[in-house]
N, C-alpha and C positions, 0 to 999 in steps of 0.2 A: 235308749236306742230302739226303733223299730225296726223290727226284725223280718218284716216283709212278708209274714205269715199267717198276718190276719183271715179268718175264712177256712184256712187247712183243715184238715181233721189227720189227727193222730190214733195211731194205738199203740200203745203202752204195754208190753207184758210185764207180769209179774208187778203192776203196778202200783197196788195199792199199799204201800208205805215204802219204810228205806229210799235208796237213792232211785229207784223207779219212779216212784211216787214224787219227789223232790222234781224230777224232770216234764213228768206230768205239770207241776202247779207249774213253772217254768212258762213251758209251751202253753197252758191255760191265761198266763196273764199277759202271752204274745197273742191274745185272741184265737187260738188253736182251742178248736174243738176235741175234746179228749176221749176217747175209750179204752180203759182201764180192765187189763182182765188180772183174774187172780180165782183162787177156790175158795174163797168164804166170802157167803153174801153176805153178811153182816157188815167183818171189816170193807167192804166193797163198796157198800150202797154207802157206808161213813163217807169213804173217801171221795167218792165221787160226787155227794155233796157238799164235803167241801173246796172242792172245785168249782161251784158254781154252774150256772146255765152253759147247757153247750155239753156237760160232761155226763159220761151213763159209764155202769158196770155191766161187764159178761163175767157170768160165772164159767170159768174153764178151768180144767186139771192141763199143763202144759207137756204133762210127759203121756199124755193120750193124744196117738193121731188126730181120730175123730172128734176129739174135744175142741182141740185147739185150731180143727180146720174149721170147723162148725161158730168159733168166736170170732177169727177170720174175715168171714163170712159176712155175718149177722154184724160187724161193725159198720160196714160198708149200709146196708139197711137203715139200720138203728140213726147214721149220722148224717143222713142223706147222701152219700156219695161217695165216691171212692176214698181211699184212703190214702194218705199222699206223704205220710210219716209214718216210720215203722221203728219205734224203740225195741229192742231185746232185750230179755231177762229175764231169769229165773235162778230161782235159791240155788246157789252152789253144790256142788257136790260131798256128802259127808267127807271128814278130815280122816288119816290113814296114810299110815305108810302103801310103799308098793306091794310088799310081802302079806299085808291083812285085808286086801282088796280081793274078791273074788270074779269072775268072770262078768255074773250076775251086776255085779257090784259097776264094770265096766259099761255094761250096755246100758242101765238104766240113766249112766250117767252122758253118757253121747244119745241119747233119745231127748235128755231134758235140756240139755246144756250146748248140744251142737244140733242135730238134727231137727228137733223142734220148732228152732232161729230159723234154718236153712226152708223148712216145708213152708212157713210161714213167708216167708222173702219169697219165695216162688209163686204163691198165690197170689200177694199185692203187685210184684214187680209190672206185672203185665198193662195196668191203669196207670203207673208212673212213668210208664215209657210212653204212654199213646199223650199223659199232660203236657212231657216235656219237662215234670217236673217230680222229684220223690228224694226224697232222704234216711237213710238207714243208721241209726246206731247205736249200737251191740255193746250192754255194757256186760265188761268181763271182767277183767281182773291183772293187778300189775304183775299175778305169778304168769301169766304167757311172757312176760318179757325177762324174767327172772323167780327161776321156781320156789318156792317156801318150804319150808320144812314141815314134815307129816300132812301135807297137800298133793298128793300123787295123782290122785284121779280130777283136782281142777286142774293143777299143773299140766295136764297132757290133753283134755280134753277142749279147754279153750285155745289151747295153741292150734287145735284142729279146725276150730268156728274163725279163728284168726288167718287160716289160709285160706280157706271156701272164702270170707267176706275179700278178703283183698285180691283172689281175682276177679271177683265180681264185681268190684269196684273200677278196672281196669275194664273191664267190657263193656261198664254202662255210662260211665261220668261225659259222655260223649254225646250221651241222648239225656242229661241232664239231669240225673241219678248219681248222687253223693253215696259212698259206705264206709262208716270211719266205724273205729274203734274206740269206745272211753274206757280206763284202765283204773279202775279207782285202788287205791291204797289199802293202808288199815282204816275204815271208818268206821264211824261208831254207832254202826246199825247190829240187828238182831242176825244176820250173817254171820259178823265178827263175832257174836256172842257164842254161837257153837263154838267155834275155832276156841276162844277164850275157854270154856269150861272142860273142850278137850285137852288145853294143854295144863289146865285147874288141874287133872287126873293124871295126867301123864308126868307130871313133876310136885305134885302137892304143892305146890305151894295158890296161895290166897290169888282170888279173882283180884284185890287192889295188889296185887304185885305181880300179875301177869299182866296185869293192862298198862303199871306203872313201866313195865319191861317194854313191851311194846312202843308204848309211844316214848322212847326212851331211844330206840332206833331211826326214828324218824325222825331226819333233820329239823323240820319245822316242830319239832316237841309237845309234837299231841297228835291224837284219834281227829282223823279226817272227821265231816260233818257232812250230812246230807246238803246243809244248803250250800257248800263250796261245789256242790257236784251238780243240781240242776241248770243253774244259768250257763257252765262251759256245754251243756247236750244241747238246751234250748237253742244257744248260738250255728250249732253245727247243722241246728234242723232249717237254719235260717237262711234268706236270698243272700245272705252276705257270706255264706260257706262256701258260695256253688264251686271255687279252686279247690278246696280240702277233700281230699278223698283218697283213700287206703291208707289212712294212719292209726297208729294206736298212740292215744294221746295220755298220758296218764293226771290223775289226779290224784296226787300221792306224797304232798308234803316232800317231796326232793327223796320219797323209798328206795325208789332204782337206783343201784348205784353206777348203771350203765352210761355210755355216754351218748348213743341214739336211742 
């Protein structure tokens, strides 16, 4: 299917691997030019070569203002032109009860995980109103729609990046600006892999029997995969989206056990 996005240019946070990265190749083989930021040049410049022509790396830290406005920025340069796709993301917040979370422990995680998204979307929005065209979307987590256990500080802090995007999505879808939500599951990236060795410690028992637990819950009976998750963003960034906007959509193997 063409996806009507040939020409675009994208950026990508947090994208050089995991379901980030997945979404990137995506939009890369919709003909979407890609900018890919993350903190290590190494894994970076990999990634973004194998993206092919069209794709560049910014090295940025996401939980620095200036870093991340300065990547921002410099995408729009780097790719000729504004930017007209805005993926989000960044490494979740460490795992923890409510009780072992500190203050500290709070702010750093609404600077990376809410407020980051939000400065970021404020910067681009402005070139996707004046195209008539721009697409936003935030990937987070199926705990906004149902919290996890010993997940306190993602459990609370995307439900806050989940309310900022959804009235933003109401204000602009008007002027041709899509903002959805993807909700991915247990997948079997380097994410889930903390999660995994913290509950390795927390219960002793074996990484093959936390993971065999895990996907043991999940109807479809196994660990989500990156490539079930880039082609549903790629679609959303697509002309054939332009009705979708303010949803959280999950990809999650049937996880939620909710019924919207």
């Amino acid at each position: 299917m063409d996806l009507g996005i040939d020409g675009e240019r994208a950026l990508v946070l947090g994208g050089t691997k995991g379901l980030a990265y997945a979404c990137a190749a995506a939009l890369a083989d919709a003909g979407v030019n890609v900018a890919l930021v993350g903190r290590d040049r190494e894994t970076g410049d990999k990634a973004a070569r194998a993206l092919g022509t069209g794709a560049i790396f910014l090295q940025a830290d996401l939980a620095e203002p200036g870093s991340r406005v300065h990547a921002a920025d410099t995408a729009s340069e780097r790719l000729g032109g504004p930017i007209s796709i805005l993926v989000t993301n960044a490494g979740g917040p460490p795992p923890g009860e409510f009780t072992e979370q500190t203050l500290d422990d709070w702010r750093a995680a609404l600077e990376l995980n809410m407020l980051g998204h939000i400065e970021i979307a404020q910067r681009l929005l402005p070139d996707m109103l004046a195209a008539g065209f721009g697409r936003i979307v935030n990937i987070t987590s199926f705990a906004a729609k149902e919290p996890y256990p010993n997940m306190a500080l993602a459990n609370s802090v995307r439900a806050g990046l989940h309310g900022a995007m959804s009235t933003l999505a109401r204000e602009v879808i008007g002027l041709g600006v899509t903002v959805n939500n993807l909700l991915p599951g247990l997948m079997d990236t380097g994410a889930l892999q903390r999660v995994i060795k913290a509950r390795m410690k927390k219960s002793g028992n074996s990484e093959r029997n936390v993971r065999a637990d895990m996907a043991s819950s999940v109807p479809a009976g196994r660990l989500g995969l990156a490539a079930d998750f880039g082609p549903v963003c790629a679609f959303l960034c697509s002309r054939h989206a332009s009705y979708i906007t303010a949803q959280n959509i999950a990809v999650d193997g049937g996880l939620i056990r909710g019924m919207f």
